[in-house]
Each structure stands twice: as C-alpha cells, then as structure tokens.
N, C-alpha and C positions, 0 to 999 in steps of 0.2 A: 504494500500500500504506500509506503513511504517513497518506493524507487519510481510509480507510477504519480505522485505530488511532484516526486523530483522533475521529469522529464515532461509533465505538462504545462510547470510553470517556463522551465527549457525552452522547448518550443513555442509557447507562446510569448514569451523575449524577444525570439526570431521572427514570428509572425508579425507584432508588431512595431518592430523597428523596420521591418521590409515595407508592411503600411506605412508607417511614418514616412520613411521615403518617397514613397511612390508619391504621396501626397504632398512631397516637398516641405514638409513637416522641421524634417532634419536630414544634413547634408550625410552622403556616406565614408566621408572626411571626419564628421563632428565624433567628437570624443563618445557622444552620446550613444550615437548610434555605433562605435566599435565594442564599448564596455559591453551596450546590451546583446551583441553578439558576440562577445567574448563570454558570458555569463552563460546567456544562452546555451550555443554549443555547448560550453562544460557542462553543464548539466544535463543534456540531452547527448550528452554522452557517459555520463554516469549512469543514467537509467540504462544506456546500450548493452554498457559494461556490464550490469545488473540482472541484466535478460541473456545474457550472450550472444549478442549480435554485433559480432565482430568486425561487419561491412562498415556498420553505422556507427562502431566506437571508431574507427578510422577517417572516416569520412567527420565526423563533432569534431574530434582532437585537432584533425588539420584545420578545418572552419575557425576553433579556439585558438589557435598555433599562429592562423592568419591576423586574424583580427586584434593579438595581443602584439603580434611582430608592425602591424600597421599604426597602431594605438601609439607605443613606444616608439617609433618613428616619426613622430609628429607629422605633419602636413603635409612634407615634404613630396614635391611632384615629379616624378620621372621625367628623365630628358627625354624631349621630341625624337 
C-alpha cells in the first residue's frame, strides 16, 4: 500500500509539471519544473523497484539522473 502512495504521488509530479508546461505555466529550464521531475521519477521509481519492474526502474532512474544533472547545471544553453 505504501509503494502504490509512493508511485502515484511519483507520477503524478510528472503528470503535472508536463501540464504545467504544456500550459506555459512553467519553463522546462525552471528549477520548478526539474525538482518536480527529479522527485517524480525517484519515486516512481521506487515503487518500480518495489514491484520489480526493472524496464521502469531504469527508465525513472535515468528520467531522475537527467533532471538532477540538468537542475545542477543551471540554465546553461548548448552551443548552436
């Protein structure tokens, strides 16, 4: 019960910071929207972990992996 609270608060982190997005809400630069998908993923990779579903604990981790490596990166924009 507790891994299935885990990973639907997870997801829906990621639900709505991709709505906020979409809505122009918040940039997907803004700190805002990296924490809540750094958050996200990790948790909805904990419930993966939880379940054993291995595809999706690799696939959360990297999502997490990205968005903490982007977050720690500050703003910074790729060369053209």
């Amino acid at each position: 019960m507790v891994g299935m609270i885990i990973g639907s608060i997870g997801v829906g982190l990621l639900l709505l910071a991709f709505v906020l997005n979409l809505r122009r809400a918040i940039a997907e630069s803004s700190p805002t929207y990296l924490l809540m998908n750094l958050c996200g993923a990790g948790m909805a990779a904990v419930y993966a972990f939880m379940t054993g579903s291995v595809p999706f604990v690799v696939l959360e981790a990297v999502w997490a992996v990205a968005a903490l490596v982007r977050l720690l990166s500050g703003n910074k924009k790729a060369p053209a």
